[in-house]
N, C-alpha and C positions, 0 to 999 in steps of 0.2 A: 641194317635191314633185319626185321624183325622173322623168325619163324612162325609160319602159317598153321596152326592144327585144328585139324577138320571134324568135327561133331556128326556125325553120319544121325539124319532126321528121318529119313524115310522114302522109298522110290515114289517119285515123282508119279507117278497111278495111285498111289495111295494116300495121295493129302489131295482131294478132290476140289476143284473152284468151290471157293467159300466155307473152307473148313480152316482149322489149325489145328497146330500139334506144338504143345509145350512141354519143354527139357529145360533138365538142367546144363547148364554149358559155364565151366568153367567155379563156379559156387553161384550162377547168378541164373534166375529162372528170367526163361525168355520164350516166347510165345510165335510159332512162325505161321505163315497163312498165308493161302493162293489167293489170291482177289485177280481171277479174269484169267488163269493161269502164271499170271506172276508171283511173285515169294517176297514176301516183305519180314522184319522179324520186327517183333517190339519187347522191350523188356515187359515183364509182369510183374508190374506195380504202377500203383495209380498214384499220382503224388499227392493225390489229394490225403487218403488218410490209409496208405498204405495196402488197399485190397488188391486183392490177382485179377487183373485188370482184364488180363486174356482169356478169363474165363466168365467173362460178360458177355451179354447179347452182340452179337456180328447185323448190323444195320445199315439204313441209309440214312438221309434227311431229307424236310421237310424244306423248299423254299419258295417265296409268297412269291406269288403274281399279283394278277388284278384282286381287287379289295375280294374278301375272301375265299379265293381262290391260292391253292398249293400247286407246288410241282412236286412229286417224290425223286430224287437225284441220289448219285451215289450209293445205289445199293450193295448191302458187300462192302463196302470199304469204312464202315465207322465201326468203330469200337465200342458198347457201352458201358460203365463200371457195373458190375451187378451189386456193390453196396448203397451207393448217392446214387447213378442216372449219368456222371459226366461222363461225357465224348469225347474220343480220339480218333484221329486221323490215322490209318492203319498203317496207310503208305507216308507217310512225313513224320507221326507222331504226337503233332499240332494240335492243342485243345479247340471243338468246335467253336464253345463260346468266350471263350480269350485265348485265341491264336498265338500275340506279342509277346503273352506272360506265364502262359502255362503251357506244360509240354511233359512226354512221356517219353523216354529215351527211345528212341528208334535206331535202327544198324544200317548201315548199309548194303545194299542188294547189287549184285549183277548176276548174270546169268552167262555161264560158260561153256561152251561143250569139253570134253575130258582132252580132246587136241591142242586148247584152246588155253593160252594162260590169263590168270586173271590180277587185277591192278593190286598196288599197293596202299593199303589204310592205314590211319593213325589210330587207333584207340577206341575201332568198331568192329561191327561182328559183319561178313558177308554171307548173304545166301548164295553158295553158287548149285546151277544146275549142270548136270553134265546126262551124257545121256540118260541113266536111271535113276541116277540119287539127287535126292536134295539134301545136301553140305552145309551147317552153318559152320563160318571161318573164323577161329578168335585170330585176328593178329595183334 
């Protein structure tokens, strides 16, 4: 069983729905953000050609109805790269437009109160919540 060390991010009032706050955690920059109240983290970097990925526009998308007609979905939850345009999936990680094949590492999330213990991971980072802080977890 591996030990848990905790990266103290910031109390939970202070990373607002639809904000992030990116650190370093452990030599690897990682970008963490509320979407809705929840804590997702993604590493920062874009596979494509290397840029800080979490320092792109925070979006939603575009998807088609009747012939030209949109829906706007997802707000808050895309990621943009601010070098190329490509998208990521804040909460999964998942490229918009190749899901199967491209991707940006994401960590795992739950959410704990400080009474409350929380699961064990393999080789991810956990956001947990406890009453005031938000925690990323290297195990």
């Amino acid at each position: 069983m591996s030990e848990k060390i905790g990266y103290a991010v910031c109390k939970v009032g202070e990373l607002a729905d639809g904000e992030r706050v990116i650190m370093d955690i452990n030599g690897r920059s990682v970008g963490v953000f509320n979407v809705g109240g929840e804590f997702y983290a993604l590493r920062n970097m874009c596979p494509h050609e290397g840029a800080e990925l979490c320092r792109g526009t925070i979006t939603g998308m575009n998807l088609p109805g009747k012939v030209g007609e949109y829906e706007w979905v997802r707000d808050g939850e895309i990621i943009r790269c601010p070098w190329h345009g490509w998208e990521f999936d804040i909460k999964t990680g998942e490229s918009i437009f190749n899901p199967h094949k491209v991707r940006v590492r994401s960590y795992e999330t739950c959410a704990i109160h400080a009474s409350e213990g929380g699961e064990e991971g393999v080789d991810s980072y956990a956001v947990e919540v406890n009453d005031e802080d938000v925690v990323v977890v290297y195990l």
